[in-house]
C-alpha positions in Angstrom: 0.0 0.0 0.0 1.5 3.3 -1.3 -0.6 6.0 0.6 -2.2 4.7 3.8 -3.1 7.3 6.4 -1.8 7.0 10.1 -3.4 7.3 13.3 -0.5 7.3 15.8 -2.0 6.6 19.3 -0.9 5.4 23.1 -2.5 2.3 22.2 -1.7 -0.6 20.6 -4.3 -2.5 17.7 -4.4 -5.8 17.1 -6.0 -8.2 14.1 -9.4 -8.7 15.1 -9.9 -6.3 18.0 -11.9 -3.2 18.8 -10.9 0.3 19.1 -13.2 2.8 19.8 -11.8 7.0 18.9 -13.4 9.8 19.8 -12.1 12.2 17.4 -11.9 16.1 16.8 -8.8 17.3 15.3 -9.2 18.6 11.9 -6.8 16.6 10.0 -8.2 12.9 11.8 -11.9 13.9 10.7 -11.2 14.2 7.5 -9.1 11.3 6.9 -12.3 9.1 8.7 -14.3 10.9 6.6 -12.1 10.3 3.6 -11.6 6.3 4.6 -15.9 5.9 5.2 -16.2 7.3 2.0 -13.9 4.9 0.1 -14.3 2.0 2.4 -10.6 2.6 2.6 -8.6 1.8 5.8 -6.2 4.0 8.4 -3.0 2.8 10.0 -3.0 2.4 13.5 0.8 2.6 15.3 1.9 2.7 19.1 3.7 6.3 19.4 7.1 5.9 19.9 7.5 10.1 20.5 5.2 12.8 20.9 1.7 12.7 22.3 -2.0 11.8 20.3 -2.9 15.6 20.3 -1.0 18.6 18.4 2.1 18.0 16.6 2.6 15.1 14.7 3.8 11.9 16.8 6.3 9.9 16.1 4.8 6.3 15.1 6.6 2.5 15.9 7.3 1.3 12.5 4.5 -1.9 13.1 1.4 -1.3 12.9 -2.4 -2.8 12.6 -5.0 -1.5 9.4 -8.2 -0.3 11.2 -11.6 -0.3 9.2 -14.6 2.1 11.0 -17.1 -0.4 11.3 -19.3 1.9 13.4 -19.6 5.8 13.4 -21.9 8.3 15.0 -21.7 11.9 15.6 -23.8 13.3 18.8 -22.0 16.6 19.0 -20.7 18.8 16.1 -17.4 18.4 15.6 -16.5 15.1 17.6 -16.8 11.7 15.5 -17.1 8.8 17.7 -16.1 6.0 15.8 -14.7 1.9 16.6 -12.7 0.6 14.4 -12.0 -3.1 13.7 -8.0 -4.2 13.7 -7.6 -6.1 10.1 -3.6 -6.6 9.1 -0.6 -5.7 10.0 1.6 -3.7 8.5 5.2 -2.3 8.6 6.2 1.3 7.7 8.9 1.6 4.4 8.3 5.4 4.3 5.9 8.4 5.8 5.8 11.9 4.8 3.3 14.3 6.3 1.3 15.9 4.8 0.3 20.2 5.3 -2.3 19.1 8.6 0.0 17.2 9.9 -1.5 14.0 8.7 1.1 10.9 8.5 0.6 9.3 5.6 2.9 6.0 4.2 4.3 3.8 2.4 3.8 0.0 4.4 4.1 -3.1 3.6 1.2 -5.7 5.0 3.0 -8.5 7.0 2.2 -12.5 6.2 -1.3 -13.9 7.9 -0.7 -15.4 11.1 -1.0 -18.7 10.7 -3.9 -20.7 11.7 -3.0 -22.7 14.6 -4.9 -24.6 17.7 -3.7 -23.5 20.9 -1.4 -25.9 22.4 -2.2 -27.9 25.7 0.9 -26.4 27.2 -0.7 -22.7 26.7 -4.0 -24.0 27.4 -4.0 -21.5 30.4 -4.2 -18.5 28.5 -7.0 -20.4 26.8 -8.8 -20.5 30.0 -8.2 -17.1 30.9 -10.0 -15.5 27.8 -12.6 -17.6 28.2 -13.7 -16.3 31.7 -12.7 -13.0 30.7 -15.6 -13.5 27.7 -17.9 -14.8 30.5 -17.9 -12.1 32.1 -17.3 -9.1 29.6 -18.3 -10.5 26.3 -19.3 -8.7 22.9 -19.1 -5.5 25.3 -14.8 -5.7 24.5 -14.7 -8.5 21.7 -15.8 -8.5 18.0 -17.6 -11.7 17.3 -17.1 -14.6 16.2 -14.9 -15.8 19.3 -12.2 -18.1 18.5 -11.0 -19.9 21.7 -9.5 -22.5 19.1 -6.7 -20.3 17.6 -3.6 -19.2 18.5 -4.0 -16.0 16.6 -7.1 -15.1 18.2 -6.5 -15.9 21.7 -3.1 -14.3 21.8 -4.3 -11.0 20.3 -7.6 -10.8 22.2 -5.4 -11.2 25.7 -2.6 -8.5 24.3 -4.8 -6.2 24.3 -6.7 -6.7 27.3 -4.1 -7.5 29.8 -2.9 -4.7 31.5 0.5 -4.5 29.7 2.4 -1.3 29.6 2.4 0.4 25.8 6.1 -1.2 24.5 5.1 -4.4 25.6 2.4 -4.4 23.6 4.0 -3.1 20.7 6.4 -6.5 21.1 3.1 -8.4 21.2 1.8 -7.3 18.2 4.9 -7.9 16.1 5.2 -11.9 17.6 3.0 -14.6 15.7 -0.1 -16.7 17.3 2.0 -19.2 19.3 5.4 -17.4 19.8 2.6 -14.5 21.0 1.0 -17.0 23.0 4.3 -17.9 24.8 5.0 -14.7 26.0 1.8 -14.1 27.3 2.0 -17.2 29.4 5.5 -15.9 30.5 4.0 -12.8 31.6 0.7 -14.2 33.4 2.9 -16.8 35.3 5.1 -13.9 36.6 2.0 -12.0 37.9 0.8 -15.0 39.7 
């Protein structure tokens, strides 16, 4: 992809998840605008330097494509939107633009592959599942997919209360190396 918008935020996005923005700045409404228009996606990235509002951040070079699946707008001038995490991507070059809009050059990463989760992770498994229980569709985009490694690893990244870099390491691992860590982590908390 040659010209993909960027959305630089304190949060990391992952395949499958949901992210809702509240957004007002000038140069972010019109790229949503722009991307509900053409169905087109944005780039999400962790900020590596600066902050979400005023001057253009600095992004992490991995990122996740988010697609507004919903949109409303209850007050002038502030677009509530949630966005669904699709691929991810890696920067090869940004530019801004006169807003300050980051725009670049990325290329998508390969599919995590398709995996069961093994009995040895089986834990974070377990985890998810009475995380869903209780919380539900209220934080996950259906269908759930307790049977993949993918799915179960990204869904507790984002959740877990993980500082900002770790996630960003997260998001760059695949379904079972993911999976790993995130067992590494839990059992230290425990």
């Amino acid at each position: 992809m040659s010209d993909l918008p960027l959305f630089p935020l304190g949060t990391v996005l992952f395949p499958g998840g949901l992210l809702p923005l509240r957004l007002f700045e000038q140069r972010y409404l019109e790229m949503a605008k722009a991307c509900l228009r053409e169905g087109a996606p944005f780039g999400v990235c962790l900020i590596r330097e600066g902050a979400e509002v005023g001057a253009p951040a600095t992004p992490e070079p991995v990122g996740c494509l988010a697609r507004i699946v919903k949109w409303d707008m209850q007050q002038f001038g502030v677009l509530q939107v949630v966005a669904q995490g699709a691929e991810r991507f890696r920067i090869l070059e940004r530019r801004l633009q006169g807003d300050g809009l980051a725009r670049a050059s990325v290329e998508l990463l390969p599919e995590e592959a398709e995996a069961p989760v093994p009995a040895r992770l089986a834990v974070c498994r377990q985890l998810l599942e009475r995380i869903a229980a209780e919380h539900g569709e209220q934080i996950f985009a259906k269908p759930f997919r307790f049977d993949s490694s993918a799915w179960v690893g990204a869904r507790l990244a984002e959740i877990l209360p993980l500082s900002g870099p770790v996630k960003q390491q997260l998001l760059e691992l695949d379904g079972t190396a993911r999976l790993e860590a995130l067992r590494r982590l839990i059992a230290q908390q425990t």
